[in-house]
C-alpha positions as CSV (number, residue, x, y, z in Angstrom):
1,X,148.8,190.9,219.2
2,X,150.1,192.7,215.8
3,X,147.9,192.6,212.8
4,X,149.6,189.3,211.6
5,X,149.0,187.7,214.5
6,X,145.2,189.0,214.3
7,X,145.0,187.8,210.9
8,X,146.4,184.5,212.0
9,X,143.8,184.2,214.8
10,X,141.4,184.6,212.1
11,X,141.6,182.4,209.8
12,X,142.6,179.5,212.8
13,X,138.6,180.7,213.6
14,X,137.1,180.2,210.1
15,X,139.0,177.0,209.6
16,X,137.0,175.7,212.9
17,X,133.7,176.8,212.0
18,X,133.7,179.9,214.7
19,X,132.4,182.3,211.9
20,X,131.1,185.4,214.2
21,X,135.1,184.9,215.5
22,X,136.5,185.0,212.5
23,X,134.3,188.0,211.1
24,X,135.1,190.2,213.9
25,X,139.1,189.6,213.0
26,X,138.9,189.8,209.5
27,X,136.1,192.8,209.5
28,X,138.4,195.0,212.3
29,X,141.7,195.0,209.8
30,X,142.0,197.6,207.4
31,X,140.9,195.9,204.1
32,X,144.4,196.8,202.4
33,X,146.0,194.1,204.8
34,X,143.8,191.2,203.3
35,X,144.6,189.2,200.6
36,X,142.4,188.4,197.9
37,X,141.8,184.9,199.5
38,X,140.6,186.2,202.0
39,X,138.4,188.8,201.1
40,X,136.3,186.4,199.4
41,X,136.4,184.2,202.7
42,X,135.4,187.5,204.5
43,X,132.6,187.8,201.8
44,X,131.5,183.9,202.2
45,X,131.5,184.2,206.8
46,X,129.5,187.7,206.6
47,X,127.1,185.6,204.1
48,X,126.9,183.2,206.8
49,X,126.0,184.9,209.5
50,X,123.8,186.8,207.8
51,X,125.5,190.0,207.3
52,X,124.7,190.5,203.5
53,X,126.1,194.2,203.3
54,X,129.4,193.1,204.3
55,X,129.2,190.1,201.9
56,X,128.7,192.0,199.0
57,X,131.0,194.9,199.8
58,X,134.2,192.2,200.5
59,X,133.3,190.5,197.1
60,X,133.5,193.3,194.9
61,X,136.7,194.6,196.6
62,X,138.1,191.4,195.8
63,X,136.5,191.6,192.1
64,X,138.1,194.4,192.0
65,X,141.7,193.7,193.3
66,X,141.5,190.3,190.8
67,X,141.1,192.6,187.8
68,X,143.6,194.7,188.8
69,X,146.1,192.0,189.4
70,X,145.2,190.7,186.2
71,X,143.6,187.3,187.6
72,X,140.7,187.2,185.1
73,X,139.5,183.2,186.5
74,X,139.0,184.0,189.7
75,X,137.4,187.6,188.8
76,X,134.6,185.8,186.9
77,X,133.9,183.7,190.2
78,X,133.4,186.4,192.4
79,X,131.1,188.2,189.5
80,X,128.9,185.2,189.7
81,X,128.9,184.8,193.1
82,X,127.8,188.5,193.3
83,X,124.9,187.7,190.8
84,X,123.8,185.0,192.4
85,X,123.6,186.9,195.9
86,X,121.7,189.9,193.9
87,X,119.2,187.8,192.1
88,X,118.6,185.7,195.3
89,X,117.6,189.1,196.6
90,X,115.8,190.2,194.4
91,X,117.9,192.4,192.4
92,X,117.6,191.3,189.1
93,X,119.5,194.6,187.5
94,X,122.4,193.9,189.4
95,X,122.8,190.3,188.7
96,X,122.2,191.3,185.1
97,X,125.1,194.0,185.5
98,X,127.4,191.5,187.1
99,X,126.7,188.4,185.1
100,X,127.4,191.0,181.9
101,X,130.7,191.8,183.8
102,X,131.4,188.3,183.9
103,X,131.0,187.9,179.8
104,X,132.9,190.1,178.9
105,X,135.8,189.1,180.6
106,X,135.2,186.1,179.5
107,X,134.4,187.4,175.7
108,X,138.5,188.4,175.9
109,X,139.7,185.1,178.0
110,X,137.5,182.7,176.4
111,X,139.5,179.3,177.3
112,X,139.5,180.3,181.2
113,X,137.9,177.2,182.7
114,X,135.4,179.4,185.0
115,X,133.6,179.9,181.8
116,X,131.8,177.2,183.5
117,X,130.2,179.3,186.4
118,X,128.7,181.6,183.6
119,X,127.3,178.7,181.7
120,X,126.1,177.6,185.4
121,X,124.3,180.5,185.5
122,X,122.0,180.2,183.0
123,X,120.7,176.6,184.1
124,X,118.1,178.5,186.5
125,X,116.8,180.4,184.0
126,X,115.9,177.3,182.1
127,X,114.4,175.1,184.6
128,X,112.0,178.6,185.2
129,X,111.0,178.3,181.7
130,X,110.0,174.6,181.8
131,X,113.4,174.0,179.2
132,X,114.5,171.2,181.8
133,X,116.2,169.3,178.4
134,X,118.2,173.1,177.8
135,X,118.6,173.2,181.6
136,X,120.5,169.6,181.7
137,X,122.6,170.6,178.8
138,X,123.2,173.4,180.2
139,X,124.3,171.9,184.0
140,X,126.0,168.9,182.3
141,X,128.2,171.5,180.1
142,X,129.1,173.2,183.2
143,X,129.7,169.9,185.3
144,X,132.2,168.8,182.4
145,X,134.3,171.7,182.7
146,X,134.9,171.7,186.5
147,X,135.8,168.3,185.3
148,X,138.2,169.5,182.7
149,X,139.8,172.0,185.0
150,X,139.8,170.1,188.7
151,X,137.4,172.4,190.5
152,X,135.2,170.6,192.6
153,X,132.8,173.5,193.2
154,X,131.7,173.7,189.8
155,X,131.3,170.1,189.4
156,X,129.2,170.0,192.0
157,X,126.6,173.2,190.9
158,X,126.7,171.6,187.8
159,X,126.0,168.0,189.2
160,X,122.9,170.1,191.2
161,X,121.6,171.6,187.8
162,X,121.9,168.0,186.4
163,X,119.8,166.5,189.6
164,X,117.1,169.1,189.4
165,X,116.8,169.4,185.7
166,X,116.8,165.2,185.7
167,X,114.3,165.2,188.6
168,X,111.5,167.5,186.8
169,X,112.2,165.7,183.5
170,X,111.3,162.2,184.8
171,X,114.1,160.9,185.2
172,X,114.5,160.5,189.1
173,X,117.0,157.4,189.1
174,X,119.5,159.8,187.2
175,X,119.0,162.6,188.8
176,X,119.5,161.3,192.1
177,X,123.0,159.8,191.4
178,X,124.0,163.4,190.4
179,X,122.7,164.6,193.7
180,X,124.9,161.8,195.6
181,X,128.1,162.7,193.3
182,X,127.3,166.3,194.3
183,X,127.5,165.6,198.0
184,X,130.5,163.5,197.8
185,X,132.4,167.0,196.7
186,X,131.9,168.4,199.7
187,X,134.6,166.9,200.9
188,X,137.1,168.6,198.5
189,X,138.6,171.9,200.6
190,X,138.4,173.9,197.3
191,X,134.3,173.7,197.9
192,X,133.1,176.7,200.3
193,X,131.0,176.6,202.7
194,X,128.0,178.6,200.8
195,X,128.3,176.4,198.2
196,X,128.3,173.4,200.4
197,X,125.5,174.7,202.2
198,X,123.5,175.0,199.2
199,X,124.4,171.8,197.8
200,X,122.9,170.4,201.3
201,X,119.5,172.1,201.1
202,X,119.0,171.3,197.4
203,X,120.0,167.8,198.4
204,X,117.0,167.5,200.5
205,X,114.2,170.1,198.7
206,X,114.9,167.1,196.1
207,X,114.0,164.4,198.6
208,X,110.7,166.1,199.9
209,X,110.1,166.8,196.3
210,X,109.8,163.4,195.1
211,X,108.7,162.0,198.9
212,X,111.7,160.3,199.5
213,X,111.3,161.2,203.3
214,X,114.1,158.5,204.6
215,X,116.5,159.7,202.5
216,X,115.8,163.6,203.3
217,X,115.6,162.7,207.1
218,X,119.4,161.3,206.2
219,X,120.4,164.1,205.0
220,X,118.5,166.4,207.2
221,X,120.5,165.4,210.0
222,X,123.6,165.5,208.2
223,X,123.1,169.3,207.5
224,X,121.8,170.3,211.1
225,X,125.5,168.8,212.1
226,X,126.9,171.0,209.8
227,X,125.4,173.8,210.8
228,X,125.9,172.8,214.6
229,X,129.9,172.7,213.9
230,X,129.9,176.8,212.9
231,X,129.0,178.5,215.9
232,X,126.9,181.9,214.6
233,X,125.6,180.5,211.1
234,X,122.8,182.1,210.6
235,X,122.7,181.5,206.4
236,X,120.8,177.5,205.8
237,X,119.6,177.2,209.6
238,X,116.2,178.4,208.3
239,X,116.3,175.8,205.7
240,X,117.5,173.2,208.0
241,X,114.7,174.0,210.3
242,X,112.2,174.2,207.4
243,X,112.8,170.4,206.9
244,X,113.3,169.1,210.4
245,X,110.0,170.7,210.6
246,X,108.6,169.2,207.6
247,X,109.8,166.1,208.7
248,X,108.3,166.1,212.6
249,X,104.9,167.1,210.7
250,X,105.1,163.9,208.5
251,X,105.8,161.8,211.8
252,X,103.1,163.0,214.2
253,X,105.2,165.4,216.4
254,X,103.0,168.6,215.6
255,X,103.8,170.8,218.3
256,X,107.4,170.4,217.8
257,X,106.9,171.2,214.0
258,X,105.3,174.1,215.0
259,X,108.6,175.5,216.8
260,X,110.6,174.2,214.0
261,X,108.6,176.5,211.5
262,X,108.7,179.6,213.9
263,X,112.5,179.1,214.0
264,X,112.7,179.0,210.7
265,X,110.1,181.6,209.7
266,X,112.4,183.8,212.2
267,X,115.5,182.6,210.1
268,X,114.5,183.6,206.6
269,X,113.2,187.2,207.9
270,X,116.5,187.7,209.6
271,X,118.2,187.0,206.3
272,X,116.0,188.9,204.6
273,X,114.7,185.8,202.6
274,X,111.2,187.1,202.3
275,X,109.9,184.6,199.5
276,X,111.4,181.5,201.2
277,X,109.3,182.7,204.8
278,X,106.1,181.2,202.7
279,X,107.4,178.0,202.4
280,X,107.6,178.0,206.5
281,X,104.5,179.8,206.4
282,X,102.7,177.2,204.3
283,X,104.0,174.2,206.6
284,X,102.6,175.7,209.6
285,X,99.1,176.1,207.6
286,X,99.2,172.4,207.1
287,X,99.7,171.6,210.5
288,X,97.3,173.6,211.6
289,X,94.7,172.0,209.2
290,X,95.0,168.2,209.7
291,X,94.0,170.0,213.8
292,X,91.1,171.3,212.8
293,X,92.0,174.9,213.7
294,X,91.2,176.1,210.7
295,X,91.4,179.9,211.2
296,X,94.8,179.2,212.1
297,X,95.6,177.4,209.2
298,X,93.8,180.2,206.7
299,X,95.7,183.1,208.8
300,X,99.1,181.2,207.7
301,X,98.5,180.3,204.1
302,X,97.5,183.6,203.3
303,X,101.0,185.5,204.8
304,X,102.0,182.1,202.7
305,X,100.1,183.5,199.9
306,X,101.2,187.5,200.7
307,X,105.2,186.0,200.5
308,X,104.7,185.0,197.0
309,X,103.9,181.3,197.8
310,X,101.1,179.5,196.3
311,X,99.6,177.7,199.0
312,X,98.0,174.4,197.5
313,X,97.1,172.2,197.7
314,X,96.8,172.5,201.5
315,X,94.2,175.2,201.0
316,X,92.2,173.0,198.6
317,X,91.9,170.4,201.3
318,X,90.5,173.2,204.1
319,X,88.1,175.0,201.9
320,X,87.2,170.8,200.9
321,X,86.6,170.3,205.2
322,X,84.8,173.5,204.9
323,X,82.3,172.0,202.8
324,X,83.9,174.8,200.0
325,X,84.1,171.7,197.5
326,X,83.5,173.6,194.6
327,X,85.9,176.0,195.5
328,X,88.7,173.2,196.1
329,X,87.5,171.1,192.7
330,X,88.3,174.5,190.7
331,X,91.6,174.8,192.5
332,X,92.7,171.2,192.1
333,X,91.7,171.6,188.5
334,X,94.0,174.6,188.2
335,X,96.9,172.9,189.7
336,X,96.9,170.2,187.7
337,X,96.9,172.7,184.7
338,X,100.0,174.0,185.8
339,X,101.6,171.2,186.6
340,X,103.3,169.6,183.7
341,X,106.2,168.1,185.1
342,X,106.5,164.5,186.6
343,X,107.4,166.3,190.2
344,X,105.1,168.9,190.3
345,X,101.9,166.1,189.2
346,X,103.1,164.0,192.1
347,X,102.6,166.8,194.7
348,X,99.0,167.6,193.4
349,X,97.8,164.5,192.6
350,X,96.8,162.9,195.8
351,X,94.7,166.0,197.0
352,X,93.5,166.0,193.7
353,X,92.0,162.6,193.8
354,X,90.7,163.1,197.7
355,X,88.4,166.6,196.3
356,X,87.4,164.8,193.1
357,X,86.2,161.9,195.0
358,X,84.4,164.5,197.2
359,X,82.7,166.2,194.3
360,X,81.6,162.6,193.2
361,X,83.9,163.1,189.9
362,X,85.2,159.5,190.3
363,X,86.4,158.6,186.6
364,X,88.3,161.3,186.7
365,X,89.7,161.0,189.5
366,X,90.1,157.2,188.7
367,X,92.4,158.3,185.8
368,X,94.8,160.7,187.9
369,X,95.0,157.6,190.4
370,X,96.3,155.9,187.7
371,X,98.5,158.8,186.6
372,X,99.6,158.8,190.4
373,X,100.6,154.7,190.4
374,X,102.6,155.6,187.3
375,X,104.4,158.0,188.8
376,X,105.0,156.3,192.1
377,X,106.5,152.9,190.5
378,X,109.3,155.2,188.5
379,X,110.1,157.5,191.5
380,X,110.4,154.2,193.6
381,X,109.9,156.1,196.7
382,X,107.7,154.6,199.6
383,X,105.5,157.7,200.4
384,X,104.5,158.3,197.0
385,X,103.9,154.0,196.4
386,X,101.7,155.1,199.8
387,X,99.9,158.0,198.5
388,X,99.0,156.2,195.4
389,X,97.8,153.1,196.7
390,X,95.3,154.9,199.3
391,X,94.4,157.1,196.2
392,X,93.2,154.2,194.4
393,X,91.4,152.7,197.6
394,X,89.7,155.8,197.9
395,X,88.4,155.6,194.0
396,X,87.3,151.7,194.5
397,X,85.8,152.4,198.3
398,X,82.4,153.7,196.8
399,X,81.6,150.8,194.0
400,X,83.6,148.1,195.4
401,X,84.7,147.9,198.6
402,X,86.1,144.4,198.4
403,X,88.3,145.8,195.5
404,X,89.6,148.7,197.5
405,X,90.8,146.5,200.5
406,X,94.0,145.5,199.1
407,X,95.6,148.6,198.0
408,X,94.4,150.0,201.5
409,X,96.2,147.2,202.9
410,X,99.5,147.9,201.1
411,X,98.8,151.8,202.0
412,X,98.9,151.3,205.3
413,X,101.6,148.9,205.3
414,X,103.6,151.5,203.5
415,X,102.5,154.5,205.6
416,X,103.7,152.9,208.4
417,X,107.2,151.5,207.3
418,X,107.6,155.5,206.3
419,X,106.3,156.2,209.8
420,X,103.8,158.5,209.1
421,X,101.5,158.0,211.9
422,X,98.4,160.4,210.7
423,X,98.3,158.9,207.1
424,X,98.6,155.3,208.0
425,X,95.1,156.2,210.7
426,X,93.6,157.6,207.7
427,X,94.1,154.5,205.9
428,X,92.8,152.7,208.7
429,X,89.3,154.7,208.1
430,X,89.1,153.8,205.1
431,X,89.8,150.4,205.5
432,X,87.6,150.2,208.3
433,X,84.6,151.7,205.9
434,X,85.3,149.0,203.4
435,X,84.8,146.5,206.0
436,X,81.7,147.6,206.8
437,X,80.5,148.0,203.6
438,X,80.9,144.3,203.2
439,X,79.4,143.2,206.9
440,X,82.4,142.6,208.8
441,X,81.4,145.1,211.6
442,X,83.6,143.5,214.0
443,X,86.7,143.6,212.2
444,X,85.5,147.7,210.8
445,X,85.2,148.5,214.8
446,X,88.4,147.2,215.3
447,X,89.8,149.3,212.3
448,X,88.1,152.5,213.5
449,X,88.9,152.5,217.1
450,X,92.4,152.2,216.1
451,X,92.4,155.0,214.0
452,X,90.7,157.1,216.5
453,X,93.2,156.3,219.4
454,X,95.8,157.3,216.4
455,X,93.9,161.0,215.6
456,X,93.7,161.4,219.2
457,X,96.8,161.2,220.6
458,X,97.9,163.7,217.6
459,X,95.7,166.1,218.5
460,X,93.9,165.8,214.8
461,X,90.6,166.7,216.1
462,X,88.2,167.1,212.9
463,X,89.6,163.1,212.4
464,X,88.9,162.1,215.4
465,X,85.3,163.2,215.4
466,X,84.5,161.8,211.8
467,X,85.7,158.2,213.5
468,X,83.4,159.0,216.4
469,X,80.5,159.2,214.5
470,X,81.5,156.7,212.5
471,X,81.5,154.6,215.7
472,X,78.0,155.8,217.1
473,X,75.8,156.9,214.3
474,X,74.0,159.9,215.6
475,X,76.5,161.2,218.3
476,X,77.1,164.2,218.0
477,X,80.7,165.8,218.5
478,X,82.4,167.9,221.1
479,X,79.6,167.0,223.5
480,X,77.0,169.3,222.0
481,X,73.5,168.8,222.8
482,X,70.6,168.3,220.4
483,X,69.5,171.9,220.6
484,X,72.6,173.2,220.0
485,X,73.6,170.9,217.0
486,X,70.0,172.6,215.7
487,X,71.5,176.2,216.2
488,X,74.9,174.9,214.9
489,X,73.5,174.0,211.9
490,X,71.0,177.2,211.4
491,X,74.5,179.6,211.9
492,X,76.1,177.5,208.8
493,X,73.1,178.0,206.9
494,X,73.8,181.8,207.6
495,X,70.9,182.8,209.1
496,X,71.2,185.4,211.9
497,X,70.4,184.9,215.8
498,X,66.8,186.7,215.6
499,X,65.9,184.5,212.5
500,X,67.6,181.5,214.2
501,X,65.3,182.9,217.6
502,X,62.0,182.8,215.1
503,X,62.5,179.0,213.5
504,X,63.4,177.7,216.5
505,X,61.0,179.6,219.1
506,X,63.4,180.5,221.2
507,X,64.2,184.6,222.6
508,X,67.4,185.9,220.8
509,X,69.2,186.0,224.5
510,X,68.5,181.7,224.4
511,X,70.0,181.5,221.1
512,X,73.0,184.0,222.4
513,X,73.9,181.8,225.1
514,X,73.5,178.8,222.8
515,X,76.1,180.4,220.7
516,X,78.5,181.0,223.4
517,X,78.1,177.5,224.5
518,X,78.7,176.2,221.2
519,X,81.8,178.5,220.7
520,X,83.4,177.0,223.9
521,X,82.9,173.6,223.4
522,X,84.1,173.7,219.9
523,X,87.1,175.7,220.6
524,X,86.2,178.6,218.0
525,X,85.6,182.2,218.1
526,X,83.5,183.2,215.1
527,X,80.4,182.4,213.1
528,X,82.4,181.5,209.9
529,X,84.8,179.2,211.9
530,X,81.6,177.5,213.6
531,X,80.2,176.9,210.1
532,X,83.4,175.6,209.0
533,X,83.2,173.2,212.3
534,X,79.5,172.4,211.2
535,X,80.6,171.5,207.5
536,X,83.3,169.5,208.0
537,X,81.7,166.8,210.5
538,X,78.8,166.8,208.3
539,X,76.5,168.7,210.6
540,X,74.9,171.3,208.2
């Protein structure tokens, strides 16, 4: 075939989603025989499939040929698109340099309607600041233009920057339709496929964000299709995977969640999205906590941590089974300093009242319950209604039990129509406490057992213990003997195996083998994991 022909070829492949096909056409011809369409279709595939050198390097030659040709609208679009790439790496001097190129085209062409990308551009900045009324302005501003001019792709960044800006402002109603009118530009041909992609993934961070989980499982799937239909993507699988992942998690299917995550983990590093591999790394630390393997857990919210992700309030809830309550009341504490917007409170708040309740600091967190039911009635979303009626459960379960049984009841009710197998057995315990608290043993047993069946066929271990001695008072877990529940709880109390040898009367090569039994039956392989066993089910 002759280079037409090629060129042909290749766009027939990026018009059917075969990116990697249509890279290798547009990539092999010299760069003089591509038009300016093109390049910046060359630019978007090698985005894609994760090729960022060659993204960058088609952009500015098509930068570059739009200046020369005089074509100052469509020169500002590739300058933001180049920002936007260099600040999502990392670069902030370069997206400075090109969002300064931008301006000053636009400084001598002020009434060119991609004025609006620029203005577009600043939103982020805003929301980073907390300014989410300046960030609204700012999207909405930027939203009417594409308006103004017919171009759907601005519309729908600024229809994002509306959604999130509305979304941490309160105003989740709002902010939601903007989100739907976002999507329904996808349609329009005009929209690429990064920015489609994009619009997708924000689509859905805003459903986790405010636990709309039926809605984000919508759209979850409608964005895994996507990326099914072009063969080589690499660019928004490990987003994709992230909430597929998120989503197992949520409905019991840990071990696939756990793939998920690695996919994804493997994803961001192949894009070279380094701060978004703590996001994957802090999912996989949560499912690794509600199993008990706690080391596990640690191991990935620290390379959570190391990533530039702050991983709470997950690790406030295992330093909390790891009897570390101080250490999680400070770090709830802290979080909910931080947290000013309606969003962010929703996220901390139910960990928040589970560690205060812990640390016996009921009225306060009897207040943040309240703060959480607020919250939950404007966002209208099941999962939070959930969370805050087992919040305020919890607060009532220690003074009055008969109080606490009917927003346990509406909990679980909730937690099931969500499908959220693990919060609705917790729910269960709770309920099945309260139940004994009043003398309904009968009805508590039947609570309990249910739960435990629940914890057990997830594989949540620590749960499913707590239930069991719940069940037979005095039992103790994992099969351990009396003797070794006595060493158990002398290696939590730190004391080394000769000491442990003198209390106990025992020779140190007794209280060795002791050790080693107790490792194996509890699945660990240190002393600070074994105290963290010993803490959590109450045994030290």
């Amino acid at each position: 075939m002759g280079v037409l022909d090629d060129l042909r070829q290749a766009r027939e492949d990026y018009e059917r989603g075969d990116l990697r096909a249509a890279f290798a056409g547009w990539s092999s011809a010299d760069p003089g025989a591509l038009d300016t369409r093109t390049l910046v279709d060359l630019a978007n595939t090698a985005l894609l499939i994760g090729d960022n050198d060659s993204a960058q390097a088609a952009m500015r030659t098509a930068f570059d040929r739009h200046l020369t040709d005089g074509e100052f609208g469509p020169a500002v679009r590739c300058a933001f698109y180049l920002a936007i790439r260099a600040g999502t790496s990392g670069d902030q001097a370069q997206a400075g340099a090109w969002a300064g190129r931008a301006g000053a085209i636009l400084d001598d062409h002020p009434a060119l309607g991609e004025r609006g990308y620029l203005t577009f551009l600043r939103v982020y900045g805003h929301v980073m600041a907390g300014d989410f009324e300046g960030a609204g302005r700012l999207a909405a501003e930027a939203a009417s233009i594409g308006r103004e001019h017919g171009d759907p792709e601005l519309l729908a960044l600024g229809l994002v920057g509306i959604g999130r800006a509305g979304l941490y402002s309160g105003r989740v109603s709002e902010a939601m339709a903007a989100f739907d009118e976002a999507m329904l530009n996808l349609a329009e041909p005009e929209v690429s496929p990064v920015t489609a992609g994009f619009v997708y993934c924000s689509m859905i961070e805003a459903c986790q964000e405010i636990s709309d989980f039926g809605r984000a499982a919508e759209w979850t799937g409608v964005l895994q299709r996507w990326c099914e239909r072009r063969p080589g993507l690499v660019a928004f699988t490990g987003q994709c995977a992230v909430h597929r992942g998120q989503l197992m998690r949520a409905r019991g299917a840990w071990d696939e969640a756990l793939d998920e995550l690695a996919q994804a983990r493997r994803r961001y590093v192949e894009t070279g999205a380094a701060g978004a591999v703590g996001v994957a790394d802090y999912e996989t630390g949560e499912v690794h906590r509600l199993r008990g393997a706690h080391e596990a857990a640690e191991a990935a919210y620290q390379h959570a941590g190391d990533a530039g992700f702050d991983p709470q309030p997950g690790l406030a809830l295992l330093w909390l089974a790891q009897g570390r309550t101080q250490a999680s009341v400070a770090a709830v504490r802290r979080l909910l300093a931080e947290a000013t917007d309606p969003v962010h409170r929703s996220r901390v708040l139910p960990a928040a009242v589970e560690v205060l309740v812990t640390a016996d600091q009921r009225e306060e967190a009897r207040t943040l319950a309240g703060e959480l039911d607020t919250l939950a009635t404007s966002f209208g979303c099941p999962a939070l209604q959930a969370a805050a009626a087992q919040a305020a459960g919890l607060v009532e379960l220690a003074t009055d039990p008969a109080g606490a049984l009917p927003y346990l009841r509406k909990a679980g009710s909730l937690w099931s129509g969500v499908e959220d197998p693990y919060a609705a057995a917790r729910v269960r315990v709770l309920t099945g406490r309260a139940l004994a608290a009043l003398g309904d043993e009968d009805s508590a047993r039947r609570e309990l057992e249910s739960a435990e069946r629940t914890f057990a066929s997830l594989g949540a271990t620590p749960d499913a213990s707590a239930v069991r001695r719940l069940l037979e008072p005095g039992a103790a877990p994992d099969g351990l003997t009396p003797r070794e529940v006595e060493v158990l709880r002398l290696v939590a109390s730190g004391r080394s195996n000769g000491q442990i040898a003198d209390e106990l009367v025992l020779s140190e090569k007794t209280v060795a083998r002791h050790l080693s039994n107790i490792f194996t039956k509890i699945g660990v392989g240190s002393r600070t994991a074994a105290a963290a066993y010993a803490y959590e089910r109450g045994l030290a």
